[in-house]
NUDRENZA-32205 format. One record per residue (C-alpha): residue number from 1; z, x, y. Coordinates in pm, 1 decimal. Last residue first. Layout:
N
<node nr="NUM" zz="Z" xx="X" yy="Y"/>
...
***
This chain:
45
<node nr="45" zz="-12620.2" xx="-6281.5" yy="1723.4"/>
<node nr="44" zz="-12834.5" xx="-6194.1" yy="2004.6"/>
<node nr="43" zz="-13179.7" xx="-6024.2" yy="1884.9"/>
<node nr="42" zz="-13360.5" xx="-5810.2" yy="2198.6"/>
<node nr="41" zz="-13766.9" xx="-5751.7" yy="2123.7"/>
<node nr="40" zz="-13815.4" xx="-5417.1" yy="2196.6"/>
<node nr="39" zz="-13963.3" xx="-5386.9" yy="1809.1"/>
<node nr="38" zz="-14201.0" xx="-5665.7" yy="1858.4"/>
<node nr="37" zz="-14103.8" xx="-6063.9" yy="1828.6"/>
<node nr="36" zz="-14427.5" xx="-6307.9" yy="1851.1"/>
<node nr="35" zz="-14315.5" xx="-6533.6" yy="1560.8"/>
<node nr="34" zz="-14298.9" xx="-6831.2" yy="1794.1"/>
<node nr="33" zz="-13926.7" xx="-6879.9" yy="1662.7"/>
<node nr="32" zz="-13872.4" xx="-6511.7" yy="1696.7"/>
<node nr="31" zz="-14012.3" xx="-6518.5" yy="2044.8"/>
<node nr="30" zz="-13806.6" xx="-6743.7" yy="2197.5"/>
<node nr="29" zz="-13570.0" xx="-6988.8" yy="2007.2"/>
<node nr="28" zz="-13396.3" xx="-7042.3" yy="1684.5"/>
<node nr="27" zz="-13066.8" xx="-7235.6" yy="1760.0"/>
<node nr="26" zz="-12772.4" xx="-7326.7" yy="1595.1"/>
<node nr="25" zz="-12600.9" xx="-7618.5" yy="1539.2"/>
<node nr="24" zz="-12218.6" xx="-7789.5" yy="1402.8"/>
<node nr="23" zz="-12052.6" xx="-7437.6" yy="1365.5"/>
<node nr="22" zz="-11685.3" xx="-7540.9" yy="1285.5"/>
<node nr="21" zz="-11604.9" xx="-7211.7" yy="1080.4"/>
<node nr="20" zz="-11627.7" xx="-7410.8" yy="767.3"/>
<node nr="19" zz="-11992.0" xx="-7537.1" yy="860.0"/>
<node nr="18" zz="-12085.3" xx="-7095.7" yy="962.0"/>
<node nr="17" zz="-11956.9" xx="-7046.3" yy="561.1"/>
<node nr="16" zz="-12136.3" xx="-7327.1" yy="418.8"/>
<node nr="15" zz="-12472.6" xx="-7246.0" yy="559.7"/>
<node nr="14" zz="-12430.1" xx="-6886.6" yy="544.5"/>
<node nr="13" zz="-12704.9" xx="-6843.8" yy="283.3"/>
<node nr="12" zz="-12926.4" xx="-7061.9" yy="502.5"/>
<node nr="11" zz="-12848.1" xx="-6873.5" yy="794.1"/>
<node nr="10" zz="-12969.7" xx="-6541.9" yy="652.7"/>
<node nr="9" zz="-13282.4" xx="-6705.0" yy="519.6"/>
<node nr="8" zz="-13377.0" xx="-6842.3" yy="860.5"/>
<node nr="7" zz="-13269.0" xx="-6491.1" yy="1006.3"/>
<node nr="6" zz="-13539.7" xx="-6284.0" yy="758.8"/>
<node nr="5" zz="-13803.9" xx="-6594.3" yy="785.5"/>
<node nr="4" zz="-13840.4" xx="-6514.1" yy="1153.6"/>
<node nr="3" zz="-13869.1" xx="-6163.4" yy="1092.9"/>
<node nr="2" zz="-13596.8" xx="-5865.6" yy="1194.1"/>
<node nr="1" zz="-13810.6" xx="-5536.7" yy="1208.0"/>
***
């Protein structure tokens, strides 16, 4: 199962390439960012 952590890490490492594409924020929210996600738990990328 996804974590918290898991995407945070993700979007570090993509830092420079998501800044070149023109991405200027992004947004951990919900359960994830509570660290309450389960395995039904829906991840929109």
């Amino acid at each position: 199962m996804t974590t918290k952590e898991h995407i945070l890490n993700i979007l570090k490492l993509n830092k420079a390439k998501l800044e070149n594409l023109g991405v200027e924020n992004v947004g951990l929210f919900g359960s994830y960012l509570r660290n309450e996600q389960s395995k039904d738990t829906i991840l929109i990328y």
